[in-house]
N, CA, C and O of each residue as an XYZ file, in Angstrom:
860
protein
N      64.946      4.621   -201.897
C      63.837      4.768   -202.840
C      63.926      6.113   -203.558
O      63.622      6.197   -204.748
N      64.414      7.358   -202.717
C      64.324      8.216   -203.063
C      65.340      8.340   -204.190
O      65.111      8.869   -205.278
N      66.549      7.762   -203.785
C      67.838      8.320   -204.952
C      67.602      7.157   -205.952
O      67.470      7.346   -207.161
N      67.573      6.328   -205.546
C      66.822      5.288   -207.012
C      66.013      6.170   -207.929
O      66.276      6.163   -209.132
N      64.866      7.072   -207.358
C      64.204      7.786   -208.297
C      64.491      8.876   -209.085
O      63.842      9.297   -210.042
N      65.705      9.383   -208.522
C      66.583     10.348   -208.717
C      67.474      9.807   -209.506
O      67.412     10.463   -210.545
N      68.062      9.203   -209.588
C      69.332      8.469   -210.471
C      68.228      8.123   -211.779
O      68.751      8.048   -212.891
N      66.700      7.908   -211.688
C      66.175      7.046   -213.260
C      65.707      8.350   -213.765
O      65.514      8.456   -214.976
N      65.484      9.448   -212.915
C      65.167     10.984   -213.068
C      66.382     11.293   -214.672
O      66.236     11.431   -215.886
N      67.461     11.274   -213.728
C      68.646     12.006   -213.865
C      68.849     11.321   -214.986
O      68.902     12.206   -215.839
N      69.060      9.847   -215.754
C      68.570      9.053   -216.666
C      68.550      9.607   -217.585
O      69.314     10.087   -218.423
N      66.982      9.450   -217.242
C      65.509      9.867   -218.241
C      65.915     11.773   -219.286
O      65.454     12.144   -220.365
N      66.883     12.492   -218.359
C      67.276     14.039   -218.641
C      68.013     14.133   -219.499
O      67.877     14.965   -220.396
N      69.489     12.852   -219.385
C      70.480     12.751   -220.344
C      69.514     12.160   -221.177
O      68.942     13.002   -221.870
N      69.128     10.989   -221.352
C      68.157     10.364   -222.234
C      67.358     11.077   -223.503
O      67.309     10.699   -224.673
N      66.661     12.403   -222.789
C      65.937     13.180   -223.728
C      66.607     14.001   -224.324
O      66.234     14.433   -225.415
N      68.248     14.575   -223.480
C      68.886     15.202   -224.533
C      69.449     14.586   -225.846
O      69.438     14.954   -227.021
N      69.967     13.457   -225.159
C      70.294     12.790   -226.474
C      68.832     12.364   -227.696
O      69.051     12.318   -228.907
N      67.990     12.201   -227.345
C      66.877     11.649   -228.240
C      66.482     13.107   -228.809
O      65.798     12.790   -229.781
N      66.498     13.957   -228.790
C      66.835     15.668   -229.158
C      67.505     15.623   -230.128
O      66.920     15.799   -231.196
N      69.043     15.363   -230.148
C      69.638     15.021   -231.364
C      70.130     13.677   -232.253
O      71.211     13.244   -232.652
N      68.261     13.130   -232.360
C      68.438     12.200   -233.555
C      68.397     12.658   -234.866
O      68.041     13.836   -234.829
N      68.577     12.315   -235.927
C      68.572     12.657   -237.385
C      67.468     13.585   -237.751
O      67.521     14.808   -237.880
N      66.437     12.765   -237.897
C      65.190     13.011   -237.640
C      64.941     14.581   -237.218
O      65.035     15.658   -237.806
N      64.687     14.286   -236.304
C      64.614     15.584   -235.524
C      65.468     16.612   -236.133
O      64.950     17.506   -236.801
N      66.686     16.555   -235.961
C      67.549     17.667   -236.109
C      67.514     18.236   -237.752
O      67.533     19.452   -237.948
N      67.460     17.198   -238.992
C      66.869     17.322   -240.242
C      65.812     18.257   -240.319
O      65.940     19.349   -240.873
N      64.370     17.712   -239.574
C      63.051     18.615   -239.839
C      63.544     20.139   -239.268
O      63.373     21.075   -240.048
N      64.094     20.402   -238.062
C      64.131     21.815   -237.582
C      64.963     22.402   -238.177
O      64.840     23.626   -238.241
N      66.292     21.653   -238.934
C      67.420     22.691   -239.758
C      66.585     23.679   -240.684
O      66.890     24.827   -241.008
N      65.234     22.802   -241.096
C      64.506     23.579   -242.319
C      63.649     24.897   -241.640
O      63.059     25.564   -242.490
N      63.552     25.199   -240.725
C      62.750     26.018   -240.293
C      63.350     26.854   -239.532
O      62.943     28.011   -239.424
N      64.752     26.254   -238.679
C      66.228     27.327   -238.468
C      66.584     28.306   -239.674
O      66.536     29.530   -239.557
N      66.995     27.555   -241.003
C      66.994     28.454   -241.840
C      66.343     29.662   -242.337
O      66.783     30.319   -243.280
N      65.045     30.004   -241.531
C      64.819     30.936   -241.751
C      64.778     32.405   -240.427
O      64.379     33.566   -240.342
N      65.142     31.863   -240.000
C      65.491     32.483   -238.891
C      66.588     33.729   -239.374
O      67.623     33.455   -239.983
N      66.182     35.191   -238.993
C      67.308     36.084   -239.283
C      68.040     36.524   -238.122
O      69.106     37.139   -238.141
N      67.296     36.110   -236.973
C      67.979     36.600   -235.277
C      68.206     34.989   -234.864
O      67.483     34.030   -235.132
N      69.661     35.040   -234.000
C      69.826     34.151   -232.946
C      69.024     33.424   -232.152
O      69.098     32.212   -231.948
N      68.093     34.355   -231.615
C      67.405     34.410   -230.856
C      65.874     33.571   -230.848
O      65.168     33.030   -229.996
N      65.830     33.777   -232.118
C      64.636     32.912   -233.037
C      64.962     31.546   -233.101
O      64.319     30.565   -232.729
N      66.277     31.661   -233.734
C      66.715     29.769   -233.393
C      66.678     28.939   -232.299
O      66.540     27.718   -232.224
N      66.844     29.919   -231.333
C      66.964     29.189   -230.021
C      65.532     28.977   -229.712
O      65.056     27.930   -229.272
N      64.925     30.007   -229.968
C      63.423     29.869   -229.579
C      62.761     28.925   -230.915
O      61.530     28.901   -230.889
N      63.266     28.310   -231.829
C      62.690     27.185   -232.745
C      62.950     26.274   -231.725
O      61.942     25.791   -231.209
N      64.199     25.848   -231.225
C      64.467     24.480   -230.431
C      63.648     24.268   -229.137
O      63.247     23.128   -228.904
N      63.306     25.479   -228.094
C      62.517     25.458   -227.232
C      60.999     24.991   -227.768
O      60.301     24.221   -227.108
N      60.775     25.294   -228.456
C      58.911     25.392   -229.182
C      58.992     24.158   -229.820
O      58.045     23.486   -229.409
N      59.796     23.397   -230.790
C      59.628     22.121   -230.818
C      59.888     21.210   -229.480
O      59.329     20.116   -229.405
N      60.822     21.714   -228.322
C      60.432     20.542   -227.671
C      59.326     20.614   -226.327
O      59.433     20.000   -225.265
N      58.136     21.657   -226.780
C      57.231     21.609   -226.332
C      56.046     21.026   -226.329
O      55.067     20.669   -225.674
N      56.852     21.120   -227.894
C      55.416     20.495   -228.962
C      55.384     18.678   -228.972
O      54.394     17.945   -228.956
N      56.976     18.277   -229.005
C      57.387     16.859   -228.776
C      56.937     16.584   -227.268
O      56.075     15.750   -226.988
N      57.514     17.260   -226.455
C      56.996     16.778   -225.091
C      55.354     16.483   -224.613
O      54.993     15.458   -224.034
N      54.501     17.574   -224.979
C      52.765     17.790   -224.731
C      52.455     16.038   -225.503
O      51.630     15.182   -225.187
N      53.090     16.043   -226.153
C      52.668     14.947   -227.443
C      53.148     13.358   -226.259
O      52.510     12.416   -225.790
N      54.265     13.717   -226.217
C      54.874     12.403   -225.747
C      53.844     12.462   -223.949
O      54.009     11.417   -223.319
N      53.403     12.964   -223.602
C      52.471     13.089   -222.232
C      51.466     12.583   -222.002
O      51.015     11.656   -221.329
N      50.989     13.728   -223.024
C      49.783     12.928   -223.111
C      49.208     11.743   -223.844
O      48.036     11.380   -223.740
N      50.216     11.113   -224.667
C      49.612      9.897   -225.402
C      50.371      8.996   -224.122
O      49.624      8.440   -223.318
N      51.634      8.888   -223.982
C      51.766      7.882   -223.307
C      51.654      7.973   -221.670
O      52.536      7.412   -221.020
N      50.677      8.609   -221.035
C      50.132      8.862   -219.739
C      48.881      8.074   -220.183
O      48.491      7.108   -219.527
N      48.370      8.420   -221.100
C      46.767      7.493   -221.476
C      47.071      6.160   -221.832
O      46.351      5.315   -221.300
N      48.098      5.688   -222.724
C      48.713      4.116   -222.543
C      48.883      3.826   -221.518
O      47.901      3.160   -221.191
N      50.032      3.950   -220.150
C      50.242      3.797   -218.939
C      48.635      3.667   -218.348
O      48.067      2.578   -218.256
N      48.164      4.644   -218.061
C      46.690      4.468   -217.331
C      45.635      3.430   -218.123
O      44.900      2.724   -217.432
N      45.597      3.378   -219.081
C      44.583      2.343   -219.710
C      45.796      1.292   -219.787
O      45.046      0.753   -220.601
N      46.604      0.710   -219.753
C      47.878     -0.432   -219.324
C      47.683     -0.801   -220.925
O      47.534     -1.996   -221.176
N      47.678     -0.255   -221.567
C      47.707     -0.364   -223.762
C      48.913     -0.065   -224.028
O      49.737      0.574   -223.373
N      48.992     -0.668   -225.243
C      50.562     -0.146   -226.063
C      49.867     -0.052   -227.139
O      48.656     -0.234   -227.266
N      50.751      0.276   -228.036
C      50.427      0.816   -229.425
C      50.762     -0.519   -229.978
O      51.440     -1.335   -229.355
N      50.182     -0.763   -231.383
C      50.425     -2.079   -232.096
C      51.309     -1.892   -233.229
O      51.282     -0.934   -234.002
N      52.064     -2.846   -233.263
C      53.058     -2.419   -234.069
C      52.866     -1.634   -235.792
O      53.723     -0.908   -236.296
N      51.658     -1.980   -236.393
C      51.491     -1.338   -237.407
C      50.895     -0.070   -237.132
O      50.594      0.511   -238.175
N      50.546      0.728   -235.817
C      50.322      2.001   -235.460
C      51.516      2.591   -235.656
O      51.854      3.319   -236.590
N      52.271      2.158   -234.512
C      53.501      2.492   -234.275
C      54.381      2.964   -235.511
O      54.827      4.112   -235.497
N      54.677      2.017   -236.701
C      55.565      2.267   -237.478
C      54.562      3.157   -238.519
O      55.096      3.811   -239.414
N      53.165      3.157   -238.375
C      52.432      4.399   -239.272
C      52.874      5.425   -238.967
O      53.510      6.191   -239.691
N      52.467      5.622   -237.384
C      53.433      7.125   -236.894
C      54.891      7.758   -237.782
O      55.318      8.780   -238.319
N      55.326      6.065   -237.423
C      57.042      6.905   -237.972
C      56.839      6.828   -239.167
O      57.901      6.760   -239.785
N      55.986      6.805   -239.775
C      56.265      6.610   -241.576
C      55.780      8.138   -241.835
O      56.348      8.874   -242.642
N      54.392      8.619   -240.862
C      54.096     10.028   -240.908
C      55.281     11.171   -240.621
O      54.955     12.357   -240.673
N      56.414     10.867   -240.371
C      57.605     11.657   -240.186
C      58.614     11.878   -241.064
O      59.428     12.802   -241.081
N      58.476     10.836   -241.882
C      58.739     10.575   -243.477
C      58.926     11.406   -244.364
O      59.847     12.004   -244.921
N      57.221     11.262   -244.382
C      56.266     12.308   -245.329
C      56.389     13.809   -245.119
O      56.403     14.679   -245.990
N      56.513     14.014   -243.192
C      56.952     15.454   -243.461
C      58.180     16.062   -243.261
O      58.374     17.267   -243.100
N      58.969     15.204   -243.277
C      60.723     15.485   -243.827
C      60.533     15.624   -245.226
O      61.326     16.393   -245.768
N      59.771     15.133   -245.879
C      59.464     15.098   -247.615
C      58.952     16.855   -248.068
O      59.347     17.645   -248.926
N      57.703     16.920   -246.799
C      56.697     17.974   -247.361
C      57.714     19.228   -246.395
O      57.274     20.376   -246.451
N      58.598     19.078   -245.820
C      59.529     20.065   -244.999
C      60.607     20.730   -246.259
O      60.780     21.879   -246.665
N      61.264     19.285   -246.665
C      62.369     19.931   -247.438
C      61.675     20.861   -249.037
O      61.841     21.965   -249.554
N      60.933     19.721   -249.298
C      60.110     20.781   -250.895
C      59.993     21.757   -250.369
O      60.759     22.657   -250.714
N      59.112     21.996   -249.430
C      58.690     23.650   -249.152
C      60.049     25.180   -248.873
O      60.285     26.367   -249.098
N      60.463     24.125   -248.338
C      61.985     25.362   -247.935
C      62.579     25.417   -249.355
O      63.175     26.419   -249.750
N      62.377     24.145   -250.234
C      63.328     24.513   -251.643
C      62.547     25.479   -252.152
O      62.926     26.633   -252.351
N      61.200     24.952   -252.428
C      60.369     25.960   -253.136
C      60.403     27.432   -252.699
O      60.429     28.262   -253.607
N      60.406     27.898   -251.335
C      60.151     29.619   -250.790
C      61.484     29.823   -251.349
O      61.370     30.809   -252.076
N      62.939     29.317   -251.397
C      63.915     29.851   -251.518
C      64.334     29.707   -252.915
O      65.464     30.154   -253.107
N      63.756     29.215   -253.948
C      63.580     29.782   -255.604
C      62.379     30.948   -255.813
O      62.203     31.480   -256.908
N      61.337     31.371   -254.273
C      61.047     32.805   -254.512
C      59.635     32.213   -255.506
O      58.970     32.919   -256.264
N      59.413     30.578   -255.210
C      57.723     30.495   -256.014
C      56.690     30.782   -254.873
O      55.489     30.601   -255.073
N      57.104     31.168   -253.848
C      56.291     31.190   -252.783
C      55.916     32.831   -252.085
O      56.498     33.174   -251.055
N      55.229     33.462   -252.545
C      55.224     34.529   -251.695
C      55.100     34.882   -250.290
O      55.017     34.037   -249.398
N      55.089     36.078   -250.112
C      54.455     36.549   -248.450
C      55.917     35.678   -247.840
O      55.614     34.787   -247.047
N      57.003     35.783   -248.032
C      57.714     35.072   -246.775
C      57.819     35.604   -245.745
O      58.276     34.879   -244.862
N      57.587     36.579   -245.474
C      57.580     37.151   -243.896
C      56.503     36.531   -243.191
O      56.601     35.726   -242.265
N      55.378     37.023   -243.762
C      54.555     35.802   -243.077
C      54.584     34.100   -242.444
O      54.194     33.520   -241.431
N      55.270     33.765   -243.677
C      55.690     32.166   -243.254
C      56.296     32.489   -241.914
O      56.027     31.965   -240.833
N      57.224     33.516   -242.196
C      58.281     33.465   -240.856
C      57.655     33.429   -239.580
O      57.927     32.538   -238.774
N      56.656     34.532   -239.284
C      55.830     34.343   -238.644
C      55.492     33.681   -238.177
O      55.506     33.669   -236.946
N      54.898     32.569   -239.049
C      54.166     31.446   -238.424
C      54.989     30.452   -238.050
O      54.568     29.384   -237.605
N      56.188     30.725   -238.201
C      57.457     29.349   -237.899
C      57.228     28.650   -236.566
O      57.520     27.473   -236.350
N      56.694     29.468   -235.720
C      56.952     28.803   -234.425
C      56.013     27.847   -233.925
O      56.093     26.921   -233.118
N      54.817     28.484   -234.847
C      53.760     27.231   -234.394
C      53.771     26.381   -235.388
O      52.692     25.792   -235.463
N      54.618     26.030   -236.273
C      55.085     25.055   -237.090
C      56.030     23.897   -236.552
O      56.050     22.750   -236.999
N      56.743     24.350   -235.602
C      57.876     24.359   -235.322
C      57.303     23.305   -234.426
O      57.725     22.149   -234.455
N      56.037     23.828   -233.374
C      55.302     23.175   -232.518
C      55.040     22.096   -232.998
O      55.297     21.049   -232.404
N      54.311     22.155   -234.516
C      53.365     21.230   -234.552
C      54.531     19.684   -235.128
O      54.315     18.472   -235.106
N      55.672     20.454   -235.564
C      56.789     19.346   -236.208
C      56.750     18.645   -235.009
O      56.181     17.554   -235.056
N      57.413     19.156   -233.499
C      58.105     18.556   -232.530
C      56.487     17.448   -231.914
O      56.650     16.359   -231.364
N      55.470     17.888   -232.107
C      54.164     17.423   -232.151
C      53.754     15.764   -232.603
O      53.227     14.748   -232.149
N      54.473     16.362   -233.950
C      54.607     14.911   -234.899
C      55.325     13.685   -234.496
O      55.002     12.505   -234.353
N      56.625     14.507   -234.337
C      57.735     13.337   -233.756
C      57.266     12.890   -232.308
O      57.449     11.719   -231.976
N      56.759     13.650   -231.568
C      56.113     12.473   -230.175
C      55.351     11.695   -230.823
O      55.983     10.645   -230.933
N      54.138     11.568   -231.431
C      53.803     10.947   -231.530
C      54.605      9.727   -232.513
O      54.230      8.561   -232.394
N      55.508     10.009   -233.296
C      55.906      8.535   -233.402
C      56.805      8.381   -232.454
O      57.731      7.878   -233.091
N      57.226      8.488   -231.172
C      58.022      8.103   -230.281
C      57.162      7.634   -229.182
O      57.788      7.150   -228.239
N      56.036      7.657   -229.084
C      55.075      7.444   -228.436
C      54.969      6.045   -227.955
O      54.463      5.748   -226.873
N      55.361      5.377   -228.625
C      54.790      3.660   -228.289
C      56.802      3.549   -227.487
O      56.858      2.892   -226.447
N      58.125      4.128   -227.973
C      58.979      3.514   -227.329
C      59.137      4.282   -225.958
O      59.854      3.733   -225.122
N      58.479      5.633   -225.590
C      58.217      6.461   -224.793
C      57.599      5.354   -223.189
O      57.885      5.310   -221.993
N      56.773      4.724   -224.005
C      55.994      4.393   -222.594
C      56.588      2.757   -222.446
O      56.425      2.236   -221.343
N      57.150      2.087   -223.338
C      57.897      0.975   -223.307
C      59.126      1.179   -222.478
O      59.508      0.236   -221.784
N      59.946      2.578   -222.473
C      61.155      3.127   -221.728
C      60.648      3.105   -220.431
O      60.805      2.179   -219.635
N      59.944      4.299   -220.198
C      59.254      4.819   -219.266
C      58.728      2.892   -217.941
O      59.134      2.383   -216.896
N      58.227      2.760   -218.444
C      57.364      1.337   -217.551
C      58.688      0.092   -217.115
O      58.710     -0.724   -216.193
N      59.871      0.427   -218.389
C      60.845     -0.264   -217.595
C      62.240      0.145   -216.364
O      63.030     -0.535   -215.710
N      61.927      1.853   -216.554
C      62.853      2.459   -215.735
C      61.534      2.654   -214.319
O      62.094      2.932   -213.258
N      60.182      2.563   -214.213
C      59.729      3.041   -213.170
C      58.616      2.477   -213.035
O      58.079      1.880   -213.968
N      57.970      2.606   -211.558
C      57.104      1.568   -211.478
C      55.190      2.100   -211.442
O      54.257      1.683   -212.128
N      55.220      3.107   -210.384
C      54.027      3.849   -210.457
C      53.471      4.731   -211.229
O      54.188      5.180   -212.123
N      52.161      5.201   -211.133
C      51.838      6.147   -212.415
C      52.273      7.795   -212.132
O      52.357      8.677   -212.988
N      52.474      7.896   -210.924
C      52.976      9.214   -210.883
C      54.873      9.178   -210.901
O      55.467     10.250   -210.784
N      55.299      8.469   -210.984
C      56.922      8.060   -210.852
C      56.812      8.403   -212.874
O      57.592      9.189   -213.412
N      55.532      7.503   -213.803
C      55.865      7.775   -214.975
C      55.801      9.015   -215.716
O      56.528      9.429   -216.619
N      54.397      9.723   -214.940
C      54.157     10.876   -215.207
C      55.823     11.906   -215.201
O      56.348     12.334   -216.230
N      56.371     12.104   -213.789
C      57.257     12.872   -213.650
C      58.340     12.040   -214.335
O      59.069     12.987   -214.629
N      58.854     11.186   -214.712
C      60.228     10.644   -215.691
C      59.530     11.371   -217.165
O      60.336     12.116   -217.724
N      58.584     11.294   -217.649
C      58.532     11.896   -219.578
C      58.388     12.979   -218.763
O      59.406     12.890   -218.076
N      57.776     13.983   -218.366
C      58.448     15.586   -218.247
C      60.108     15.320   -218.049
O      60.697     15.306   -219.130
N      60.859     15.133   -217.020
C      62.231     15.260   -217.092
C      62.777     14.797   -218.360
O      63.914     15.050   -218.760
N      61.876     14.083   -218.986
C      62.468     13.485   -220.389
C      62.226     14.625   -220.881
O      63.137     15.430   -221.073
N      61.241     14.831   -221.106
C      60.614     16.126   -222.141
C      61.716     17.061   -221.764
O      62.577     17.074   -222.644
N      62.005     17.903   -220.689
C      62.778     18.780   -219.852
C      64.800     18.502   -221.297
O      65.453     19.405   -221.820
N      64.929     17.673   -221.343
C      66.229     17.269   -221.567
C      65.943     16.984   -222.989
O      66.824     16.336   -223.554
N      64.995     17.291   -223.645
C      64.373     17.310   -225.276
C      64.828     18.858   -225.295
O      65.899     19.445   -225.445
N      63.969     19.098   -225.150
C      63.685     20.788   -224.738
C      64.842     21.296   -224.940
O      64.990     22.045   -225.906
N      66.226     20.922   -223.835
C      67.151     21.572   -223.161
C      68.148     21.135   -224.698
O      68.768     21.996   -225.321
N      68.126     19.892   -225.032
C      69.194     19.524   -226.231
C      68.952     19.912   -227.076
O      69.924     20.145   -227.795
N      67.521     20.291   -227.679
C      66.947     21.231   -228.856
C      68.051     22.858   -228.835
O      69.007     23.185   -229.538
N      67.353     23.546   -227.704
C      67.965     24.639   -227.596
C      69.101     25.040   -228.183
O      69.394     25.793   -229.112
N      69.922     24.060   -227.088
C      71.154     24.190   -227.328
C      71.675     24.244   -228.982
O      72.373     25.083   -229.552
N      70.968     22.869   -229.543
C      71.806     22.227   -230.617
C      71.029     23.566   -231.582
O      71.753     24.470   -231.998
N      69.762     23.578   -231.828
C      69.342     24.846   -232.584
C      69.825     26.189   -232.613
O      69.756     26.908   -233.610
N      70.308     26.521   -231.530
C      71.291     27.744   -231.663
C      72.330     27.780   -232.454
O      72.674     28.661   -233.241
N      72.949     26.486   -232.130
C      74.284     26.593   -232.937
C      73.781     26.217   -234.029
O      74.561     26.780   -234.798
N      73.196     25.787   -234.553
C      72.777     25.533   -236.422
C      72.528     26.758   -236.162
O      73.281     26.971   -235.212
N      71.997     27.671   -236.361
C      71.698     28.866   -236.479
C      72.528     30.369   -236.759
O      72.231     31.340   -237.454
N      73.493     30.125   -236.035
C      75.100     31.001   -236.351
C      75.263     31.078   -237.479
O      75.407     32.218   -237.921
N      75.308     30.027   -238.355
C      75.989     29.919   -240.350
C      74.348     30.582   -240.579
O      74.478     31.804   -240.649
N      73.181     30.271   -240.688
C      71.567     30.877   -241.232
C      72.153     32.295   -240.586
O      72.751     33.021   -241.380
N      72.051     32.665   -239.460
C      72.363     33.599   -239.042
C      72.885     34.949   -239.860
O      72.214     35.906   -240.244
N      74.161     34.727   -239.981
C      75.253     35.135   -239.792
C      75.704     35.036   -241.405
O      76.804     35.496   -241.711
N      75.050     34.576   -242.195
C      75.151     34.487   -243.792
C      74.030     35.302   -244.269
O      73.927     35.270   -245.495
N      72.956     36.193   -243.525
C      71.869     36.850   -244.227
C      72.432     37.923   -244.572
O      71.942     38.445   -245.573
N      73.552     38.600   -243.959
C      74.260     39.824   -245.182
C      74.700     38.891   -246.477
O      74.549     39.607   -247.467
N      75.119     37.761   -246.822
C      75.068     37.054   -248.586
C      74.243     36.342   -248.541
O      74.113     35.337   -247.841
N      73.256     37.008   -249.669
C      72.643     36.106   -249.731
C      72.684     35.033   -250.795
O      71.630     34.416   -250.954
N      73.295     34.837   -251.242
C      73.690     33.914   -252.035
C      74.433     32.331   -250.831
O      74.483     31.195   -251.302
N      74.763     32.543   -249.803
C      74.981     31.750   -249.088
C      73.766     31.759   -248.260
O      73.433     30.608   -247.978
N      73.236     32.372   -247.928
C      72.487     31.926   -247.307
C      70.727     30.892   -247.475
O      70.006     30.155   -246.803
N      70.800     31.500   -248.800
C      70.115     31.064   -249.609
C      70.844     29.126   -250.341
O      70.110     28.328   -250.925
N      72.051     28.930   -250.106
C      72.704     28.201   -250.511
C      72.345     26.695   -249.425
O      71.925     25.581   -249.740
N      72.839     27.445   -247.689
C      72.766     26.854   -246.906
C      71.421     26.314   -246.642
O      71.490     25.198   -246.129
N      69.848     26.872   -246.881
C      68.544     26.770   -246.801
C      68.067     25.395   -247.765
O      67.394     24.381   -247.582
N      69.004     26.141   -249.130
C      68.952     24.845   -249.949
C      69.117     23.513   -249.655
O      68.327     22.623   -249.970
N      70.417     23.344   -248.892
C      70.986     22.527   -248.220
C      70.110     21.637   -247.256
O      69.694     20.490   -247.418
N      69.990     22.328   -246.427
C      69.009     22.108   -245.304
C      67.792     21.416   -246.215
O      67.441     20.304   -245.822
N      67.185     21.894   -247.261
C      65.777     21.512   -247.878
C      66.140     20.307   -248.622
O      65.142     19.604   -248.784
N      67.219     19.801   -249.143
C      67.363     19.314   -250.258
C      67.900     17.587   -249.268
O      67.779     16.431   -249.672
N      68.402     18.026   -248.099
C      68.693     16.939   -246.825
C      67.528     16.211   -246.637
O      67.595     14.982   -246.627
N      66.029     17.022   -246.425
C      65.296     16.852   -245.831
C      64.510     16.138   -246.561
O      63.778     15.246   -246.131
N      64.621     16.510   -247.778
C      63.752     15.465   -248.674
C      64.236     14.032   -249.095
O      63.577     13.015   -249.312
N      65.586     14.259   -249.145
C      66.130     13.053   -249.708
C      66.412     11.996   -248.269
O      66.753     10.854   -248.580
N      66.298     12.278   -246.739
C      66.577     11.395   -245.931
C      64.713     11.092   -245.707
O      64.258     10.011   -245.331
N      63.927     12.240   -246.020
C      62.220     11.692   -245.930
C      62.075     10.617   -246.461
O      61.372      9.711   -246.013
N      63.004     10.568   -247.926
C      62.132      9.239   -248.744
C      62.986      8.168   -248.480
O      62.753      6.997   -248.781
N      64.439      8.786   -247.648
C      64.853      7.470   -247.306
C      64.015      6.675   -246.123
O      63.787      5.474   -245.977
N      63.728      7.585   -245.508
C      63.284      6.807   -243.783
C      61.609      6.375   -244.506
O      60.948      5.420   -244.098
N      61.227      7.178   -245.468
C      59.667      5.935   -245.312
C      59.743      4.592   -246.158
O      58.817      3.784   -246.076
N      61.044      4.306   -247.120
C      61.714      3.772   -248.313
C      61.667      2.571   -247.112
O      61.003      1.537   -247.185
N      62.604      3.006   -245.912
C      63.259      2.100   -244.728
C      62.493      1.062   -244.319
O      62.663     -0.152   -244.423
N      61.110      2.091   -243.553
C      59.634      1.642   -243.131
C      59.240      0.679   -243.941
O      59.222     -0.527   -243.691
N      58.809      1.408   -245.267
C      58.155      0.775   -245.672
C      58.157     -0.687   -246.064
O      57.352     -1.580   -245.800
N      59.405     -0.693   -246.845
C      60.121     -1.869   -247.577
C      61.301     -2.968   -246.874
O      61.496     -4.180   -246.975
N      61.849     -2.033   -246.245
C      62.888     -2.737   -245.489
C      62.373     -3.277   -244.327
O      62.740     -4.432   -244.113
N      61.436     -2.654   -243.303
C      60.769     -2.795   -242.315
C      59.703     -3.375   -242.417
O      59.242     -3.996   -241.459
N      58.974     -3.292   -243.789
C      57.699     -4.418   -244.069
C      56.356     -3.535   -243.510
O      55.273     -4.038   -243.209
N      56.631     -2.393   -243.461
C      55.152     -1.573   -243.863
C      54.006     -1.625   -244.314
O      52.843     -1.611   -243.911
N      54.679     -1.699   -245.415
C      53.383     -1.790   -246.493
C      53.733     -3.200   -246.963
O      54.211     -3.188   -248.097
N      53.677     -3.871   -246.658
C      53.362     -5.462   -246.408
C      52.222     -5.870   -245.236
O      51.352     -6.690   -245.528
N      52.270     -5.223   -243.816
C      51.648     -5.059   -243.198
C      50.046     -4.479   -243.365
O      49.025     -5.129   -243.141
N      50.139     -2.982   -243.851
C      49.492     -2.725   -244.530
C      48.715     -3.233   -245.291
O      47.561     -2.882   -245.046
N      48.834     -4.090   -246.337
C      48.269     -4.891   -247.190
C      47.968     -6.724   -246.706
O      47.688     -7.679   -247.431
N      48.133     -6.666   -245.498
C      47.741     -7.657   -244.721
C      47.032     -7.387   -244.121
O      46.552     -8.198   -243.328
């Protein structure tokens, strides 16, 4: 019983690292890596979003599990359509501070981290409904589910880190030119908008969204 729980543990760890580096994810934080002028900051973007993803993914799907609810499918794909929108409102903004229409950027910088939070925030909640659909088929009790999404969360967290550091080396390490570095930000912003309107384009139309919606 015990290593059974240990082996869906151990799972659930690789599991969240890999779900760490989906598109998604790794898209919204490139934009907020980029501004990062220390190493150190990047790494600490990847930790703080997957704090913000994990709290999110806990507590919504600990309250599904205990009330025995799922999310309905036009919740569900609202969520992910809200991830869309701020891959959309992620990349404009990084284009816009880095043509310099945006003042106070130190400040922004500042506030990156509880941004950073509230991104990784977002994305639990649209992972939320496959979170507790995973979760209920790898384990059986409510405290067995509780502890599998932390080790999940744990291996979010841990693949963020990692992978955010290394985006971070080229932002890094290009702020003596700034003409590259400013280049690479672009980059990062100009990704973010154009895969936003792909993934709510996806939702919406391809996936029958807003068909739903209007039903």
């Amino acid at each position: 019983m015990i290593m059974s729980l240990f082996s869906a543990l151990m799972v659930g760890f690789i599991l969240g690292i890999k779900h760490s580096i989906e598109p998604d994810h790794i898209i919204a934080v490139s934009t907020m890596v980029g501004k990062s002028k220390k190493l150190w900051r990047s790494t600490l973007t990847g930790v703080f979003w997957g704090i913000g993803h994990t709290a999110t993914l806990f507590v919504v799907g600990m309250v599904l599990v205990l009330l025995k609810g799922d999310l309905s499918e036009k919740w569900a794909m609202s969520l992910e359509f809200l991830v869309g929108i701020m891959l959309v409102y992620l990349g404009v903004k990084s284009l816009i501070l880095k043509k310099g229409l945006v003042s106070k950027s130190t400040n922004e910088a500042k506030g990156s981290l509880w941004k950073v939070t509230i991104i990784g925030f977002i994305h639990g909640l649209a992972g939320s409904a496959a979170m507790v659909i995973l979760t209920l088929s790898t384990v059986s009790s409510v405290w067995e589910c509780a502890l599998y999404i932390l080790v999940f969360g744990i291996g979010t967290i841990a693949g963020m880190l990692v992978f955010t550091t290394i985006l971070g080396i080229p932002f890094v390490y290009s702020n003596r030119n700034k003409t590259w570095n400013t280049s690479l930000a672009r980059i990062a912003g100009t990704v973010s908008f154009l895969f936003g309107l792909y993934y709510m384009y996806n939702l919406g139309v391809t996936e029958g969204l807003f068909e739903v919606w209007l039903g």
